[in-house]
C-alpha positions as CSV (number, residue, x, y, z in Angstrom):
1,X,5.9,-2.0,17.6
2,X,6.2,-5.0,15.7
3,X,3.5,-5.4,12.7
4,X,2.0,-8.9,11.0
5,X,1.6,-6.7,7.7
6,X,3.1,-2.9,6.0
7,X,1.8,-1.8,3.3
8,X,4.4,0.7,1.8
9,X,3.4,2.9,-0.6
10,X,4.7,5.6,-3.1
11,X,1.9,8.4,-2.2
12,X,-1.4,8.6,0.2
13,X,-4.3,6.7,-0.8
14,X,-2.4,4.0,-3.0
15,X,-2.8,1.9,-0.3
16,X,-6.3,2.7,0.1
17,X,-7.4,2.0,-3.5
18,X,-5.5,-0.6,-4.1
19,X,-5.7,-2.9,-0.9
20,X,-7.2,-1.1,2.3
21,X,-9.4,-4.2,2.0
22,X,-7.1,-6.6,3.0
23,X,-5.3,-4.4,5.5
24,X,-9.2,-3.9,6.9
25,X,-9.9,-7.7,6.8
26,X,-7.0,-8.5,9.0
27,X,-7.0,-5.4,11.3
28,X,-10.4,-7.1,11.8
29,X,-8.8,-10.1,12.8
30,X,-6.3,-8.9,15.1
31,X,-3.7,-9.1,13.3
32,X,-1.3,-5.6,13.6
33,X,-1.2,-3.6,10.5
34,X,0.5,-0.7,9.3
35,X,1.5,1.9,6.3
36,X,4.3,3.4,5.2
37,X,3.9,6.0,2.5
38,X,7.2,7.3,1.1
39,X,5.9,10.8,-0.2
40,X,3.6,13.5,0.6
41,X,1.8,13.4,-3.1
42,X,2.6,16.8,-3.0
43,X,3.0,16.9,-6.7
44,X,0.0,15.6,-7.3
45,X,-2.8,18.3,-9.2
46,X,-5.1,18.6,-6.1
47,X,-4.7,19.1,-2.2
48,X,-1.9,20.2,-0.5
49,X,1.2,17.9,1.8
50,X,-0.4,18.6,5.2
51,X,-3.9,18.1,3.8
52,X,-2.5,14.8,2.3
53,X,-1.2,14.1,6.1
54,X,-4.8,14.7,7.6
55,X,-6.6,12.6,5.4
56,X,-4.0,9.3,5.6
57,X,-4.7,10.2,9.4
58,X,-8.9,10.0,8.8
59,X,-8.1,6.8,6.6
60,X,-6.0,4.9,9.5
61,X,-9.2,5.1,11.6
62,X,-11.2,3.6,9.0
63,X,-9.1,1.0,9.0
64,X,-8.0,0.4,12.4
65,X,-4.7,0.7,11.5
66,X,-1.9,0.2,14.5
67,X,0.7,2.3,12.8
68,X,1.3,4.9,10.0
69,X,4.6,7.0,8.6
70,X,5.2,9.3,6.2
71,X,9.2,9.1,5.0
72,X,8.8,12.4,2.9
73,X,10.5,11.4,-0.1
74,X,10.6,13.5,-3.1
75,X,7.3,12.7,-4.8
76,X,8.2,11.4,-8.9
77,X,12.1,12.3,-8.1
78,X,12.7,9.5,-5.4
79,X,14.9,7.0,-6.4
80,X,16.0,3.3,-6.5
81,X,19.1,4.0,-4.7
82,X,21.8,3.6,-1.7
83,X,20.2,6.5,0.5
84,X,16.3,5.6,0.3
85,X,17.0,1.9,0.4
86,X,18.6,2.7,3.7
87,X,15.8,4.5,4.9
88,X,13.3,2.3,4.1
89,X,15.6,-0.4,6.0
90,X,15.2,1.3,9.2
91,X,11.4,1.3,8.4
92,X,11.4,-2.6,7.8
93,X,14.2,-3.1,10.8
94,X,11.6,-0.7,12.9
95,X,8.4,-2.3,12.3
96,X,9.5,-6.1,11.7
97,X,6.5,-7.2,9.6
98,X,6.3,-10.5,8.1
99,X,4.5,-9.7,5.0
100,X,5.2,-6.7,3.0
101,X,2.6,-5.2,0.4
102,X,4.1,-3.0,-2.1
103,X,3.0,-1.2,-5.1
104,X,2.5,-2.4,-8.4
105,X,5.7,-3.7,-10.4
106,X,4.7,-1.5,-13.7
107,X,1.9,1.1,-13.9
108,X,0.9,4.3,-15.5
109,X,2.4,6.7,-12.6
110,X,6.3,5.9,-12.6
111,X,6.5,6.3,-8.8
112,X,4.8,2.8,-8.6
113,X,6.8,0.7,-10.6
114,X,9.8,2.5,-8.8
115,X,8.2,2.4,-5.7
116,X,8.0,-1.2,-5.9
117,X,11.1,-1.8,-7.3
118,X,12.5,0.2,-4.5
119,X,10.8,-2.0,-1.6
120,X,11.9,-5.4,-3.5
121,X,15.6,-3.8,-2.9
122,X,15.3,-2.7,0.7
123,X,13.9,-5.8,2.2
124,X,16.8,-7.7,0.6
125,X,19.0,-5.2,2.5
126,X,17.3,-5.1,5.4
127,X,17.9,-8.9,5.9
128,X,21.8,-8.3,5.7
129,X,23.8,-8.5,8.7
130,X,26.6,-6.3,7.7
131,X,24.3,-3.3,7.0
132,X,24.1,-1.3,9.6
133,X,21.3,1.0,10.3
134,X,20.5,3.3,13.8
135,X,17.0,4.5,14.8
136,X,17.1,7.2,17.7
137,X,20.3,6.3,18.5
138,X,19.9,2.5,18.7
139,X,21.2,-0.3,16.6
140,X,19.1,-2.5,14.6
141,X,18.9,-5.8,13.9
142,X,18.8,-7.2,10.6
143,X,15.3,-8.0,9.6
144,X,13.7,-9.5,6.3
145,X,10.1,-9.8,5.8
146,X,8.9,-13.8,4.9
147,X,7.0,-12.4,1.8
148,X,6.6,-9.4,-0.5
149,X,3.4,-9.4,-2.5
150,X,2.5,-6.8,-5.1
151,X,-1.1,-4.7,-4.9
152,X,-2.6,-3.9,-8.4
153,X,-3.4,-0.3,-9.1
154,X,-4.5,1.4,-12.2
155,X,-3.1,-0.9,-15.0
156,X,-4.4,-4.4,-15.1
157,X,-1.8,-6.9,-14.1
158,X,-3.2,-10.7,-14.2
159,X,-3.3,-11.2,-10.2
160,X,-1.3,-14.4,-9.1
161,X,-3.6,-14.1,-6.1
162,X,-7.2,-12.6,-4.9
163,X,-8.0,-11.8,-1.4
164,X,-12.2,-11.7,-1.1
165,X,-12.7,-8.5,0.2
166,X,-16.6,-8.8,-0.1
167,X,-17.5,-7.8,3.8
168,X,-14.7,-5.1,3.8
169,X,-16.1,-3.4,0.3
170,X,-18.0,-0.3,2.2
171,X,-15.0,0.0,4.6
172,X,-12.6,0.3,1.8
173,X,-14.9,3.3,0.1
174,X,-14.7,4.6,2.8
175,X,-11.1,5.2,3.5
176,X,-11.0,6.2,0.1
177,X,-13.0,8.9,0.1
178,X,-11.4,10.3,3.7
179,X,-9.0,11.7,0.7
180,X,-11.9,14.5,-0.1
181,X,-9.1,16.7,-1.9
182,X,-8.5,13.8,-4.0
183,X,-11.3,12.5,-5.7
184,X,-14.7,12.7,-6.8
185,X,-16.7,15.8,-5.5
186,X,-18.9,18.5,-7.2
187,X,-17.9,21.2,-4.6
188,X,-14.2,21.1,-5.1
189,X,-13.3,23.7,-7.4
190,X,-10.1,22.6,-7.7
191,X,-8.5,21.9,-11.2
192,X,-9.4,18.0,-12.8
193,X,-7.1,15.5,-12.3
194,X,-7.0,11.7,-13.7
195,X,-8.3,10.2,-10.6
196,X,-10.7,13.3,-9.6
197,X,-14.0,12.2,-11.7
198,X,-17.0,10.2,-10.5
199,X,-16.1,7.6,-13.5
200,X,-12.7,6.8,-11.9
201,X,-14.9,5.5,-8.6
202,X,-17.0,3.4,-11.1
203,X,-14.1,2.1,-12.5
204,X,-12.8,1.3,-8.7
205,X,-15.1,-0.7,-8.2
206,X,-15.4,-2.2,-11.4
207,X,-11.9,-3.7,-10.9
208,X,-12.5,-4.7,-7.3
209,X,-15.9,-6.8,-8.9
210,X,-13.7,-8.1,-11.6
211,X,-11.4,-9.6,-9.1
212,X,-14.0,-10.8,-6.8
213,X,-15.5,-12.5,-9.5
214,X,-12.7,-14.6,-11.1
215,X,-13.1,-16.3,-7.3
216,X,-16.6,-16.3,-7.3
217,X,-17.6,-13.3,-4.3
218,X,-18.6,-10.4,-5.0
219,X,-15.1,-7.9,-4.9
220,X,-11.5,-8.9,-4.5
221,X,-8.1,-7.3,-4.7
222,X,-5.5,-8.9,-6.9
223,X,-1.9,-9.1,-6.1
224,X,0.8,-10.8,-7.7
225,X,4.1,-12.6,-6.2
226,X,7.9,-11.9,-6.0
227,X,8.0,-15.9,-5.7
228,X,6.1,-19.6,-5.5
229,X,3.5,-19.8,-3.0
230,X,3.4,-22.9,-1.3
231,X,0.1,-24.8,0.6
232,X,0.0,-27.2,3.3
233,X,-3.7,-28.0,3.6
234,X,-5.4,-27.7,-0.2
235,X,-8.8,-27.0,1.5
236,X,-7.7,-23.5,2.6
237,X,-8.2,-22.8,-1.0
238,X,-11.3,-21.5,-2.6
């Protein structure tokens, strides 16, 4: 299946808190969307790998998702390397999307900035002919997305772009809190973790209002580029 746009993402529910609007928004316009997480989060303080697995699953209903992997990399001992670039080629070969979202280029969880790092190296690879890669058995053709942009997660990186995620706010709670073992709930008698308090869903949505507001609506996601963007009609802009 050949996708418009992949999100790839270090663990399950970056994606989701950081720019399951967008995906949403598109999905919504027919456009074919996807997800790649490269671990199972199972280092993470709450939940457990297969109830990680079921909850990306809830979250791709949400958002109408036409595609979603888990490549089962170490989670916070994956690396920037020969052997995961090469898997993460046969993703990109795979799938064929023409933009890429990645993770943040620096952030407070290492696996972000390395995460992103790691995409920015495998679509560069992916695009050369002399690196051969097999899925099931069958060669693939060299592929390189047209763009990579960068979502913006827990640290605040000045976005080189917003996307107005206004009508596409409730869907993205949503799919956010399909990760119950994850975040905010009174009943979960698990241990705390940084992201497991009703303040961090306050703060959520305090950055997805910040955005929206330095374009005038009401809740954006930021991103920033690996390169210029270029226009062809300047009243696409708002």
């Amino acid at each position: 299946m050949k996708l418009d746009i992949l999100a790839i993402a270090a663990h399950p529910d970056d994606a989701e808190l950081s720019c399951s609007g967008t995906l949403a928004a598109h999905a919504d316009k027919g456009y074919k969307v996807g997800v790649v997480d490269l671990t199972q989060g199972e280092m993470g303080t709450r939940g457990t790998p297969k109830l990680r697995l079921e909850e990306a699953a809830a979250s791709s209903k949400i958002l109408k998702l036409s595609a979603r992997e888990n490549l089962g990399f170490k989670d916070v001992f994956f690396k920037d390397d020969e052997e995961h670039h090469l898997e993460l080629v046969k993703i990109i070969r795979k799938y064929r999307p023409e933009i890429i979202l990645a993770n943040a280029v620096t952030d407070r969880h290492p696996d972000h900035g390395k995460g992103a790092s790691l995409v920015t190296n495998a679509c560069f690879v992916s695009g050369l002919i002399k690196v051969e890669t097999e899925l099931v058995g069958v060669k693939q053709e060299a592929w390189r997305p047209k763009f990579v942009y960068h979502y913006i997660q827990n640290n605040y990186i000045e976005p080189d772009f917003v996307f107005d995620i206004s009508e596409y706010w409730d869907v993205k709670l949503e799919s956010i809190k399909a990760f119950k073992s994850q975040f905010y709930d009174p009943s979960n008698q698990e241990p705390e973790s940084f992201i497991s308090s009703k303040e961090f869903f306050d703060f959520t949505e305090a950055r997805a209002k910040e955005f929206g507001h330095r374009i005038n609506v009401k809740y954006g996601e930021g991103f920033t580029v690996e390169r210029m963007v270029g226009v062809d009609d300047l009243f696409q802009l708002i």
